[in-house]
N, C-alpha and C positions, 0 to 999 in steps of 0.2 A: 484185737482185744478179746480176752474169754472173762466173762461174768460169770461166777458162779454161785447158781442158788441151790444152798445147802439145804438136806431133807428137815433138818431139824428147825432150819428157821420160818418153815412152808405154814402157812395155816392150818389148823387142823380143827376138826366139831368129831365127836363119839356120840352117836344118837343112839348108843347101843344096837340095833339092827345094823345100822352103817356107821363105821369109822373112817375118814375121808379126810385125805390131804388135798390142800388147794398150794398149787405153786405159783395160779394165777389170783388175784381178787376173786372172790366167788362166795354168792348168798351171802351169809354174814359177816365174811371174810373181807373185808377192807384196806387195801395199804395202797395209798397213793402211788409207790413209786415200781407196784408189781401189778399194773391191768394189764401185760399180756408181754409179747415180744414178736413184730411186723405185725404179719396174718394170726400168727397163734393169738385166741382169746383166753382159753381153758387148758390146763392140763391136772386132772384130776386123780391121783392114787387112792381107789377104791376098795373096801372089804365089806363085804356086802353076807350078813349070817345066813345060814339056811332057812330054807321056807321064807326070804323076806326080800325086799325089793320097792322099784319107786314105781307108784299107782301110774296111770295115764296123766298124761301131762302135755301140754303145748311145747312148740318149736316153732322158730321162722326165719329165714336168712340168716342161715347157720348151718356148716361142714364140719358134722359131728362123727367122729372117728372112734372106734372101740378097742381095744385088745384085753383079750383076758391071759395072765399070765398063773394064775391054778383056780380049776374048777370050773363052772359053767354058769351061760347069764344066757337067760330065754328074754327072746325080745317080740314084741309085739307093736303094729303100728297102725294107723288109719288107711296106711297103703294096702293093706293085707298079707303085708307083712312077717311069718311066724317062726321065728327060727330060734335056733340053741346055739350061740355062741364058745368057741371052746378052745383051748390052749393051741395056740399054731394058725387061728385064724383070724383075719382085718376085718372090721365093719365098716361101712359107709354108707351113713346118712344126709343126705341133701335135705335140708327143712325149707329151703326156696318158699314159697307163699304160705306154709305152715301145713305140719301132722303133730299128730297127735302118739304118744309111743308110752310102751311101758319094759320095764327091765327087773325080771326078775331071777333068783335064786332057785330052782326046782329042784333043788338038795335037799333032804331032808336031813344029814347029816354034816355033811362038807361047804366050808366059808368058799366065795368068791373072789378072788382078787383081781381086779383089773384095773386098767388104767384109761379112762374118756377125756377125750382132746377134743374139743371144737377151734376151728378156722375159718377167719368171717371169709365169708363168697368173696368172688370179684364182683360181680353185681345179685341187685337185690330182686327179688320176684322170677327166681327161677321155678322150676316146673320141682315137687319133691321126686327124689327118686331113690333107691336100695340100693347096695350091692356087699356079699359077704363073699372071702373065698380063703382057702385055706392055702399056705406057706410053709410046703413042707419043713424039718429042719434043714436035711441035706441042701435046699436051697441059698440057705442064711448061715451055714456055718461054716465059719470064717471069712466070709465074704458079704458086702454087702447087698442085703437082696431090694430092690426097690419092690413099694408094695401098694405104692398110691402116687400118684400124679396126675395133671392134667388132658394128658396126653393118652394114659393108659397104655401108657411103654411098656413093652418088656412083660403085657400080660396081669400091669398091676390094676388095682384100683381107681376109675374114675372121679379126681375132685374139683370142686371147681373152684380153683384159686392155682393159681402162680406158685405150687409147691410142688418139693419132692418128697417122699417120705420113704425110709428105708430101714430093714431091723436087720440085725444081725445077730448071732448067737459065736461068744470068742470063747475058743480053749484059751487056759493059762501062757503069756507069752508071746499069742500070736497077736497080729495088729492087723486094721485096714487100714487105707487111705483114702480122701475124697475132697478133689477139686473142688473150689469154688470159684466161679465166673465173678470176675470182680464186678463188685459193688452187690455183690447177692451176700445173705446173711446163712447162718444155720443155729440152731439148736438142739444139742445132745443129749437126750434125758436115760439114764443109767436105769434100767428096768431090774437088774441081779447082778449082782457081783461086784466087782470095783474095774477102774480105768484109768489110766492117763490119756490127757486129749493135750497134744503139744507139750507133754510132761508136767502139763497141769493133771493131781491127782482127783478123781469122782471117785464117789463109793454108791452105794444102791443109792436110789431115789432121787441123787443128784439131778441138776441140772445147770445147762450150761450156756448161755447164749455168745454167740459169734460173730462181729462184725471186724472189716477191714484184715482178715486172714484168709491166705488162698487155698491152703493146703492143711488139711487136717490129718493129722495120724492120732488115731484110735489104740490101747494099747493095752490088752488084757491084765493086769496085775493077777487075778484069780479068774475060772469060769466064768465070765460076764455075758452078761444079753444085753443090746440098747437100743434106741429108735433114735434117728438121725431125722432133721428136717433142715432139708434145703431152701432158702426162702427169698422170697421177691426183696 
């Protein structure tokens, strides 16, 4: 079965500094029948204006994930934390017993867009911890590159939940594939461009959730980019 949740039906608030799509329930955002999909709690499409950003703020048992897809988000944390996030590269944050973090815009010209995901832990009171690294393209184009996991496969990202998370960047035409270990779930969220997933059509922003299917084919309609999560 593929559920699809359309860009247009997602929540959305415009606070003028941020304009923010919520795909999951989130802050004012409300609907009974959209609090998450397995481990996903959050998936957030963010435009965040220059010079602007969210103050310091709490976290705690919670695998919070970042990607910026144009321009740059500076991050700061209680860990000591200081880095410039930027097109091409994964964040991973562990908030385990709680930090404190802030995320901002250092553009004085140029908006931010990106996209933050959190995935509840497998357990709660783990130790916080960082890690950011950069994905070239040639890694992810055409192919899917994994970029986060449990395991820290393949050189990607340590999370601590029963996922796999993997991006790819499609020319027009071409397609992946990707196995699922029956009774595991995935979720396909369409970052640019358009897709068919089982010749079911996505366009940007979509998203998709998947249970009781083993085999996925991915399938550029136009340039497309997208982030694949494999799920307990």
């Amino acid at each position: 079965m593929i559920d699809i949740r359309k860009a247009a039906d997602r929540g959305h608030a415009n606070h003028g500094w941020l304009d923010t799509y919520h795909t999951f329930s989130f802050a004012s955002y409300r609907d009974p029948r959209h609090m998450g999909f397995r481990a996903l709690r959050v998936m957030n499409e963010d435009f965040i204006q220059p010079g602007q950003g969210f103050g310091t703020h709490p976290h705690h048992d919670m695998e919070i994930v970042t990607y910026v897809l144009e321009g740059a988000l500076e991050h700061r944390d209680s860990m000591g934390n200081g880095e410039v996030l930027r097109p091409g590269e994964f964040q991973r944050m562990s908030a385990g017993t709680g930090i404190t973090h802030s995320e901002f815009n250092p553009s004085d010209t140029e908006p931010v867009h990106l996209y933050q995901i959190w995935l509840f832990p497998e357990r709660k009171g783990i130790e916080p911890s960082y890690e950011q690294r950069r994905f070239p393209e040639v890694e992810r184009h055409n192919r899917l590159r994994l970029v986060a996991s449990r395991d820290a496969a393949d050189g990607s990202l340590s999370i601590q939940q029963d996922a796999r998370i993997y991006l790819s960047s499609l020319d027009e035409g071409r397609h992946v594939f990707h196995q699922l270990t029956p009774g595991r779930h995935a979720w396909l969220q369409v970052l640019r461009g358009s897709v068919t997933l089982n010749n079911t059509s996505l366009e940007a922003s979509d998203g998709a959730a998947v249970s009781g299917e083993y085999t996925l084919d991915i399938v550029a309609k136009r340039p497309a980019e997208i982030m694949l999560f494999d799920l307990q």
